[in-house]
C-alpha positions as CSV (number, residue, x, y, z in Angstrom):
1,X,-18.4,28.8,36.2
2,X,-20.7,31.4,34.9
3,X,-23.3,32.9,37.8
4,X,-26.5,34.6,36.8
5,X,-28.0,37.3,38.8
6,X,-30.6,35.2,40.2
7,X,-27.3,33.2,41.5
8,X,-25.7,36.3,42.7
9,X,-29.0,37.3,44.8
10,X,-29.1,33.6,46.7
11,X,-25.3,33.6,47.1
12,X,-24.5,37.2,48.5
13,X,-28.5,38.1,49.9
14,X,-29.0,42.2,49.2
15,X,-26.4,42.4,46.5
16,X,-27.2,45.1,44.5
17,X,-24.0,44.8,41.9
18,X,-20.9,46.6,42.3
19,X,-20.5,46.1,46.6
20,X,-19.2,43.4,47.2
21,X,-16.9,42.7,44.2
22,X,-13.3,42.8,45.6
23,X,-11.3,43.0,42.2
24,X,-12.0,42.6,38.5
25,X,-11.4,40.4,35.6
26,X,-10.9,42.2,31.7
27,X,-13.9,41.9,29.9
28,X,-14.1,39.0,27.9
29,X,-11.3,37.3,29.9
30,X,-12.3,34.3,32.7
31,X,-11.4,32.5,35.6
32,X,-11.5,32.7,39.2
33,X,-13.6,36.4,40.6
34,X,-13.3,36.8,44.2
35,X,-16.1,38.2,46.1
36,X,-17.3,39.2,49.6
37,X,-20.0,37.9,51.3
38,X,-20.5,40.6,53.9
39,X,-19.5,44.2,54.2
40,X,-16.5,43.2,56.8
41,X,-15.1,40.6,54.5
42,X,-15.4,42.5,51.3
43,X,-12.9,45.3,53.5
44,X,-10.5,42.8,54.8
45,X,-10.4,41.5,50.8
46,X,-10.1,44.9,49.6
47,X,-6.4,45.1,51.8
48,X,-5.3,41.9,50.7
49,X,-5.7,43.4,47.4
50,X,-4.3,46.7,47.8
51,X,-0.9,44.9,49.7
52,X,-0.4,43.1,46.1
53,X,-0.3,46.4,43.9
54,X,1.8,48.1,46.9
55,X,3.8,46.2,47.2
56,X,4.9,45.4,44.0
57,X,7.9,46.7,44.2
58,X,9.1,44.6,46.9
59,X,8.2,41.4,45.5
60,X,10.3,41.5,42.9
61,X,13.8,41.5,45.4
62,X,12.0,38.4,46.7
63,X,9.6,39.2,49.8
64,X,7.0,37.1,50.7
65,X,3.6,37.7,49.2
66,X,-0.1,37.0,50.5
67,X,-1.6,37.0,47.4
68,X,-0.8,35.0,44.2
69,X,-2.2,35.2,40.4
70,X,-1.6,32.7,37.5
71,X,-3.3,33.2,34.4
72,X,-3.0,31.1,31.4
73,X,-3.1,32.6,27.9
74,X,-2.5,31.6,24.4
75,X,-0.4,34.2,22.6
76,X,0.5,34.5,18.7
77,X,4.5,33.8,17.8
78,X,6.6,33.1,20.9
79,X,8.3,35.2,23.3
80,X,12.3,35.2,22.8
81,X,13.0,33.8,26.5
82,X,11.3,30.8,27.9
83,X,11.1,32.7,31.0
84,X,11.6,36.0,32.6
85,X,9.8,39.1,34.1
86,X,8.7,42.2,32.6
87,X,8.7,45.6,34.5
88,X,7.2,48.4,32.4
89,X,4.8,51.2,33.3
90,X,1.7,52.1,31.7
91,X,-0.3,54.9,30.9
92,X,-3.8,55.4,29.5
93,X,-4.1,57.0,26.0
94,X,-7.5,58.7,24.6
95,X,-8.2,58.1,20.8
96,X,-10.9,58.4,18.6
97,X,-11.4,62.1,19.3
98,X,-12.0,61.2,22.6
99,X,-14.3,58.7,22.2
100,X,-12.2,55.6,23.5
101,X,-9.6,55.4,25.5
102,X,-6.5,52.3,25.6
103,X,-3.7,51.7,27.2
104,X,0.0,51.8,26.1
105,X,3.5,51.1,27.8
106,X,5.1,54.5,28.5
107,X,8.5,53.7,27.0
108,X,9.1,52.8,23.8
109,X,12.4,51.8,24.1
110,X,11.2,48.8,26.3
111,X,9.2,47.1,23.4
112,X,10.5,43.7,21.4
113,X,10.2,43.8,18.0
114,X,8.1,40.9,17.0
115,X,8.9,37.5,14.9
116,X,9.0,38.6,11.2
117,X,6.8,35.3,10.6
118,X,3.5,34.0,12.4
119,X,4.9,31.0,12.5
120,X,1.7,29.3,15.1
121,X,1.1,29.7,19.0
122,X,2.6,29.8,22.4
123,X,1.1,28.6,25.9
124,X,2.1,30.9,28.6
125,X,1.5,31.4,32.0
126,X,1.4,35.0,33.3
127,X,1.7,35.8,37.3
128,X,1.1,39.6,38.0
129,X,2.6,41.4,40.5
130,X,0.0,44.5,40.1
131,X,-3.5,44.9,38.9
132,X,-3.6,47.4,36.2
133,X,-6.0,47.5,33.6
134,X,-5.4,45.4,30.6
135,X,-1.8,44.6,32.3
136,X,-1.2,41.5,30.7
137,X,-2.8,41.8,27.2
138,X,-0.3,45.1,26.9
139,X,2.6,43.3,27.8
140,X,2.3,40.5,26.0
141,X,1.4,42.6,22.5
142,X,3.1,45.3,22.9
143,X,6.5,44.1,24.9
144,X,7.1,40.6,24.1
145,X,5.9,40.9,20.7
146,X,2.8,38.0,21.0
147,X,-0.5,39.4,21.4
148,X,-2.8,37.2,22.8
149,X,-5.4,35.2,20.5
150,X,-8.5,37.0,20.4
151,X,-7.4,40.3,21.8
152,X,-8.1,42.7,19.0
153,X,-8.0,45.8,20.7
154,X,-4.4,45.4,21.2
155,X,-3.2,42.5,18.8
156,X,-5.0,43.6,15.0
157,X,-2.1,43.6,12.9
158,X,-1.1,40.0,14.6
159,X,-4.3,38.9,13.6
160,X,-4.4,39.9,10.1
161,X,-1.2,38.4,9.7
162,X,-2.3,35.2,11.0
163,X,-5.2,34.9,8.5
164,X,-2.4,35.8,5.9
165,X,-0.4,32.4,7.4
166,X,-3.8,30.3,7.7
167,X,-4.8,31.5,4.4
168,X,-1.6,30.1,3.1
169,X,-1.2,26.9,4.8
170,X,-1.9,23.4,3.9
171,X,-4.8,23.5,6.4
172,X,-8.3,24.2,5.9
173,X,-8.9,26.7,8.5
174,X,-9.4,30.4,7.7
175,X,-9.5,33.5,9.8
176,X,-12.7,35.5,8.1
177,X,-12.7,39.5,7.8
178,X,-11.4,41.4,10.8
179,X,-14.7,42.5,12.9
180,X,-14.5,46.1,13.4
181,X,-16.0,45.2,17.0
182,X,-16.2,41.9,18.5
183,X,-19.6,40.5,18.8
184,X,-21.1,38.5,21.4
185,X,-22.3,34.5,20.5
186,X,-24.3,32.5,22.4
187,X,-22.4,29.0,21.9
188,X,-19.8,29.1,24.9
189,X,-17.9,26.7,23.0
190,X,-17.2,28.7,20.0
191,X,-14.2,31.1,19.8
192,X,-10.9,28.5,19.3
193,X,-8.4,28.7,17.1
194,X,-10.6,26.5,15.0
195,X,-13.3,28.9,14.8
196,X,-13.5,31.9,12.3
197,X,-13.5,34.5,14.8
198,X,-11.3,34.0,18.0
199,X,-12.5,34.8,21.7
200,X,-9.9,36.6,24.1
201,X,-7.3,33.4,25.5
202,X,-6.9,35.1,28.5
203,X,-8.1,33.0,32.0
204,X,-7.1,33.5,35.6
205,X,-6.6,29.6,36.3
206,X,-5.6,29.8,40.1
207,X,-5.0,32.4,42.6
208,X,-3.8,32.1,46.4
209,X,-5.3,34.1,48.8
210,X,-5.3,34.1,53.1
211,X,-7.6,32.4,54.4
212,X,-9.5,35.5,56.4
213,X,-11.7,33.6,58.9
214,X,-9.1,34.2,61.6
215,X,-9.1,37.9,60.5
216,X,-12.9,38.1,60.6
217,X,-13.1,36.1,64.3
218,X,-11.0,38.6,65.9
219,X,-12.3,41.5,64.2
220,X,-8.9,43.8,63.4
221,X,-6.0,42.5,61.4
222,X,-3.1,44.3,62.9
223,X,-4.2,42.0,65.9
224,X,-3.5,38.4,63.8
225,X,-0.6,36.6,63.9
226,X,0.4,36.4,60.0
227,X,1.7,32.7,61.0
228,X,-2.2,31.6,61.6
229,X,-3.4,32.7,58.7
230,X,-3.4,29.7,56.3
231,X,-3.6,29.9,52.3
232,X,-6.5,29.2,50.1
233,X,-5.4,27.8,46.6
234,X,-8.1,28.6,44.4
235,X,-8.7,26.9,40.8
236,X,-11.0,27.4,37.7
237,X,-10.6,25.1,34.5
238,X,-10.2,26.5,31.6
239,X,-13.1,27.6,29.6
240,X,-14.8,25.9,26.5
241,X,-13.2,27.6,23.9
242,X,-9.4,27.8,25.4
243,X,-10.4,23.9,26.5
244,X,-11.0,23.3,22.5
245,X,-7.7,25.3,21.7
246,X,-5.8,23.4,23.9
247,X,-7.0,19.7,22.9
248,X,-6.2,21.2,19.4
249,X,-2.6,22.0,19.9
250,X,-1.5,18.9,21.8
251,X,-3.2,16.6,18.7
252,X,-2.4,18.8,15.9
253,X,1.6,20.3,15.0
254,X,0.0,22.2,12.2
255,X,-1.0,24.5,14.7
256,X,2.1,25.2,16.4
């Protein structure tokens, strides 16, 4: 779903853009944004939120967690294990003089050497446990060895390689020049694998969060019993051009 201001104005009345908002989504990415409507529900959000990146570190020995993320994302190669969990810090580099910043994981020793061949695309879904910036578009490039389609910032060399591969293939599709900066276009379905130039395959598809009426009704959290509080499963369809890559795959193995 895409909202314009105007929307924003008639859904969340003296919204003046940055308030409300109780998390963020990359730029260029999609999927489900949760928002507050009022000032008390935005705070109560805002510590659901917090508890996730917290407690982090917990979750993975197998507490219980109130909030849950799963994105979907079409990555180039495939990962070496079907399945698995990836636990590696990050820290922000400046490049460019100083004129643009990125981020990197902070041990090398932790990366994956990629496939020696593009040999197509892998469907994966993604469930953070913490909300760093560009989390998942780092791990999947730079630690699993598959950046995901349309992420040039992190995934360049992937890409040029799989024009390389389309270039040489049987098909007729063709991945054009690299853009030194990815442009905006108007046609929301353009930007598949079919396409010249690729839009960013990353979308948060669903997400579970507590249902904070109860929370709100009694006015202080510590007083709620955490039994009451029921989950909300949230769920956005994938966008046009993921939609398109998608239907793609599943008809044609020339992609794969």
């Amino acid at each position: 779903m895409i909202l314009s201001l105007l929307d924003l104005y008639y859904l969340f009345p003296g919204w003046r853009g940055h308030e409300f908002a109780v998390h963020r989504l990359d730029r260029d990415s999609s999927g489900i944004l949760v928002m507050g409507r009022t000032q008390l529900s935005t705070t109560v959000l805002h510590s659901v939120f917090r508890e996730k990146t917290i407690g982090a570190s917990n979750d993975i020995l197998g507490s219980k967690r109130i909030l849950h993320k799963k994105y979907w994302a079409l990555v180039i190669g495939s990962p070496r294990r079907r399945q698995g969990s990836v636990s590696v810090p990050l820290i922000k580099v400046v490049v460019d003089n100083g004129k643009s910043e990125r981020i990197t994981v902070a041990d090398n020793s932790n990366r994956l050497s990629g496939q020696h061949a593009v040999t197509g695309y892998t469907w994966l879904e993604l469930s953070p446990l913490t909300g760093r910036k560009h989390q998942l578009r780092v791990h999947c490039a730079e630690v699993l060895g598959t950046p995901i389609v349309g992420d040039y910032k992190y995934g360049r060399q992937a890409h040029k390689k799989l024009g390389h591969y389309l270039e040489s293939s049987s098909d007729h599709l063709k991945l054009g020049d690299m853009p030194s900066k990815v442009e905006k276009d108007t046609d929301l379905e353009s930007g598949s694998i079919s396409d010249e130039q690729f839009s960013l395959h990353l979308h948060c598809k669903e997400m579970v969060v507590p249902d904070i009426s109860v929370v709100l009704q009694n006015g202080n959290i510590s007083d709620v019993d955490s039994a009451r509080i029921r989950d909300i499963v949230l769920r956005a369809p994938l966008p046009a051009h993921m939609q398109r890559s998608w239907d793609l795959l599943s008809s044609n193995h020339s992609f794969r």
